[in-house]
C-alpha positions in Angstrom: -60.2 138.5 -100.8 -57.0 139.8 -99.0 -56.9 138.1 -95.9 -57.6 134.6 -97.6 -54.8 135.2 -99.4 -52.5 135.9 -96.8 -53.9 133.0 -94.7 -52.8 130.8 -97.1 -50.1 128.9 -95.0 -48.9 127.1 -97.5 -46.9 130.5 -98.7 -47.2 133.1 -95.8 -47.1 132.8 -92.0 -47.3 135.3 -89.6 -44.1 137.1 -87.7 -43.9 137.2 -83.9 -44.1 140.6 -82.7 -41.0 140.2 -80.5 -37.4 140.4 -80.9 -36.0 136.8 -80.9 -32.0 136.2 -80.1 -31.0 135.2 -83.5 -28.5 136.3 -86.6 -31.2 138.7 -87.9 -30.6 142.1 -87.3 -33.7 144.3 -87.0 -34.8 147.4 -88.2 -37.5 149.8 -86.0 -40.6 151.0 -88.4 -42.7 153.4 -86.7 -46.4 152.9 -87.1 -49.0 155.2 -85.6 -47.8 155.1 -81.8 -46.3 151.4 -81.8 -42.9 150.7 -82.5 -43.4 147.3 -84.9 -39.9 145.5 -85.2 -39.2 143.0 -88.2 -36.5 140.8 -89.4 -34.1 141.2 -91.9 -30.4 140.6 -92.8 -29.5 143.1 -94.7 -28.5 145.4 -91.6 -25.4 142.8 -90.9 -25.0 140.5 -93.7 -25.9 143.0 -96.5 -23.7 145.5 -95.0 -20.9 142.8 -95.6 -21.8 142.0 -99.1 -22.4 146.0 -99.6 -18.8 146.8 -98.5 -17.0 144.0 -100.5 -18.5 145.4 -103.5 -17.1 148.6 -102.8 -13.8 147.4 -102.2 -14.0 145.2 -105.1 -14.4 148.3 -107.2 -17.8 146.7 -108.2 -19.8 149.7 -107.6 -19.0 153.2 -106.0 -19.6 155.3 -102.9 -22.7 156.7 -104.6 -23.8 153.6 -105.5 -23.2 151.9 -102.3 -25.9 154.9 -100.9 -28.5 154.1 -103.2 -28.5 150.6 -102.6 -28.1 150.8 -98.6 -31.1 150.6 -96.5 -32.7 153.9 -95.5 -32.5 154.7 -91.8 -36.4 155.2 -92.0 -37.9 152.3 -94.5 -41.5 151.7 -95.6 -42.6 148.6 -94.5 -43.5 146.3 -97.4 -47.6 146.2 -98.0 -49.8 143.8 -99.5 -52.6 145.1 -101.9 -54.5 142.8 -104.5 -55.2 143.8 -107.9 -58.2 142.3 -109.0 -58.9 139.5 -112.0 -62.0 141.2 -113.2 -61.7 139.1 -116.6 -62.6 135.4 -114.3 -66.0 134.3 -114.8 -68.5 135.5 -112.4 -69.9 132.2 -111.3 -65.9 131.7 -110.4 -65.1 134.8 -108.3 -64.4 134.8 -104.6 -68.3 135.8 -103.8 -69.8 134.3 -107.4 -70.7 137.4 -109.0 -69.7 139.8 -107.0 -65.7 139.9 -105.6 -63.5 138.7 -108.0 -60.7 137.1 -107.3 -57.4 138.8 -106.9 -53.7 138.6 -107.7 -51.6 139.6 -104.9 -48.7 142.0 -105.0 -46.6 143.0 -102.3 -45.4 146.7 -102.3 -41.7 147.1 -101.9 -41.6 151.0 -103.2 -39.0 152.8 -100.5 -38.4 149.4 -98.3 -35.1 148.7 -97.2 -34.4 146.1 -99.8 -36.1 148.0 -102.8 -33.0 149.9 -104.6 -31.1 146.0 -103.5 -33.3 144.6 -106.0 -33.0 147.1 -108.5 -29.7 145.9 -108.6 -29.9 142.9 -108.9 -32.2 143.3 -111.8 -29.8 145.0 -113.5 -28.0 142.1 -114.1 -30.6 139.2 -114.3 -32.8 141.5 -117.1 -30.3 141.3 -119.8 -30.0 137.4 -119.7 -33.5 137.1 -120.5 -32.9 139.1 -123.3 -30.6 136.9 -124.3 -33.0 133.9 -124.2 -34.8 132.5 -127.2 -37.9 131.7 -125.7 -38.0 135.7 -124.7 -41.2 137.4 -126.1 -41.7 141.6 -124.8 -45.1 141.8 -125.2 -48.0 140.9 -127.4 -46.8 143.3 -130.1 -43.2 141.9 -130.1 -44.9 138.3 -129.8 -47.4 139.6 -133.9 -43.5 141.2 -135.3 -42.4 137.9 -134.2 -45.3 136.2 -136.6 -44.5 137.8 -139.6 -41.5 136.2 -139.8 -42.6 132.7 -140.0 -44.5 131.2 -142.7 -46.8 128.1 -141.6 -47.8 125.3 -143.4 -51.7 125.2 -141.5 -52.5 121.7 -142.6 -49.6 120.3 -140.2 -49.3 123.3 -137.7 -51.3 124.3 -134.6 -51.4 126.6 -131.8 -50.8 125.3 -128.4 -50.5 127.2 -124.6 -50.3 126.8 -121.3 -50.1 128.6 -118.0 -48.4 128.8 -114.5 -50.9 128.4 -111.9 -49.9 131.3 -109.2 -46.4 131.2 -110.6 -44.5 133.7 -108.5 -45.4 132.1 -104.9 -44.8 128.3 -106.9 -41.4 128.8 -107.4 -38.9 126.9 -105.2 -36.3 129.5 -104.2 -34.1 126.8 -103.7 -34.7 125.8 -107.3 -34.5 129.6 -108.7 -31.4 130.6 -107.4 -29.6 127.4 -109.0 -31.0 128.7 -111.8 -30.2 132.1 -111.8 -26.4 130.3 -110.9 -26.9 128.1 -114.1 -27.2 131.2 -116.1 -24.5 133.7 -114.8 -21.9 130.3 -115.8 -22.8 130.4 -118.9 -23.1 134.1 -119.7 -19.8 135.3 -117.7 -19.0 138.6 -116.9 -16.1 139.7 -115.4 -17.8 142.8 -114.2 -20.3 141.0 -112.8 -20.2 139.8 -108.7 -21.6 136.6 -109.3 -21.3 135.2 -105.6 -22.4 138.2 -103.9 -25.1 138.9 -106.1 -26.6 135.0 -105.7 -26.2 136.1 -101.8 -28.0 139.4 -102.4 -31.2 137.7 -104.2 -31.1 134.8 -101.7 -31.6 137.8 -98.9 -34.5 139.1 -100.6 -36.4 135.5 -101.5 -36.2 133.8 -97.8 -36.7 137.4 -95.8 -39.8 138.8 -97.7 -41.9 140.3 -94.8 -45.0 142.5 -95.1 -47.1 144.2 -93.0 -51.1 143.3 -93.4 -53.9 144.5 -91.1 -51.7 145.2 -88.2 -49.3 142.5 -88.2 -46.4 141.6 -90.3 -46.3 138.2 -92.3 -43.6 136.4 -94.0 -43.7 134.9 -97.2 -42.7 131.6 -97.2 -42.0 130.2 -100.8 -41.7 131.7 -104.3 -40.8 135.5 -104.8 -43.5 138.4 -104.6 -45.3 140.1 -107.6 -44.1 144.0 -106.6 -40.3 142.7 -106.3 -38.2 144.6 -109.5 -36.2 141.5 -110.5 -39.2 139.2 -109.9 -40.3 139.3 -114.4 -37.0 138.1 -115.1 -35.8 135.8 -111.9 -39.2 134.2 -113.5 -38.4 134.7 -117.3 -34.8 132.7 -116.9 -36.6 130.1 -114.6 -39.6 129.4 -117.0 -36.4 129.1 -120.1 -34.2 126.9 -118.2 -37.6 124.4 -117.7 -38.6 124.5 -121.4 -35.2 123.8 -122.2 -34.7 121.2 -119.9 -37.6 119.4 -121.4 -37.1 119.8 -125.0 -33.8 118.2 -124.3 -35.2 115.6 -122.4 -37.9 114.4 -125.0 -35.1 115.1 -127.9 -37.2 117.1 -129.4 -36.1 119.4 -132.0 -37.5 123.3 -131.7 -40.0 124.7 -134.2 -39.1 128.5 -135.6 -41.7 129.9 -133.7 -42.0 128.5 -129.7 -41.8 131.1 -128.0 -43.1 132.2 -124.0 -44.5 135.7 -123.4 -43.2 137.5 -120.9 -44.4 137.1 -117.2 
């Protein structure tokens, strides 16, 4: 069930084991006996980004050290947590292995307080957004506030299929930049932040049976600002075509959250 996700080439491919003579700076994880090296900016180019923040006045010197990579990181791991509510004929062995959703683990990795951060400024935009729903409780609260007329009104929903690896990072941070214009904050380091998150989309590594792999589109389930890089993403695309059909908004159209 793991490994076919992770052979999927369309969204990961696997890492040479060697140290290639690029920008990338690299970061030593000891595993067992063998020294396994990976890629990742944020030695060099996050350092950069880190420091301007401090000068900037943007965060502080105790802030800079939570955010800064550990000298001794956890390599990011893949696990799957399994759809047990999929039919049985549909599962991975027909009723037997179900299929499974993966997440990638970035607890204690070198880029996991990084994306805390940056959470903490993407999460209150989706607050801000209409089609925002918390859960299936906020979703019923949300209910009782509308009356329907049943004889013209009827319930309609859809799905992402395997959203978090569909998304075009390309895509996602324009829209992440589409939403920090229109919500500005002075307090807020637009630029640097935009750099931060690209960091984290295009250098998602993980280490799965041995080797390490690298996720080649979308953002990974187990990333903190993943639910709401998605949330604002999915709003700017309803939006987008509600405008487009000039379609005028019922009281209640609303998206749960992801």
């Amino acid at each position: 069930m793991m490994l076919t996700s992770v052979i999927d080439i369309a969204h990961f491919r696997c890492m040479p084991t060697g140290i290639g003579d690029h920008a990338l700076s690299f970061l030593m994880i000891s595993c067992g006996i063998k020294q396994l090296c990976y890629a990742f900016c944020l030695k060099r180019r996050g350092q950069a980004v880190h420091d301007f923040l401090l000068r900037s006045g943007f965060i502080t010197d105790g802030q800079l050290q939570f955010i800064y990579p550990h000298l001794n990181p956890r390599p990011r791991l893949l696990y799957t947590l399994p759809k047990i509510h999929k039919p049985p004929e549909l599962r991975s062995v027909p009723f037997c292995i179900p299929p499974g959703r993966p997440i990638i683990s970035d607890i204690d990795s070198e880029s996991y307080h990084v994306a805390e951060y940056i959470d903490h400024f993407l999460k209150p935009i989706t607050f801000l957004q209409r089609p925002y729903i918390k859960d299936s409780f906020h979703f019923l609260e949300c209910l009782k506030q509308v009356t329907f007329n049943l004889e013209h009104c009827f319930l309609v929903t859809c799905d992402v299929e395997s959203m978090y690896t569909n998304i075009n990072s390309t895509d996602g941070l324009k829209t992440v930049e589409f939403f920090f214009n229109n919500y500005p904050d002075a307090k807020r380091p637009d630029g640097h932040i935009l750099d931060l998150l690209k960091i984290s989309l295009f250098n998602n590594d993980f280490l799965f049976n041995g080797k390490f792999r690298l996720q080649k589109s979308g953002t990974a389930m187990g990333k903190i600002f993943a639910p709401s890089y998605a949330n604002l993403l999915m709003a700017k695309i309803e939006e987008d075509f509600f405008q487009s059909i000039n379609f005028r908004r019922p009281p209640l159209l609303c998206q749960i959250s992801w």
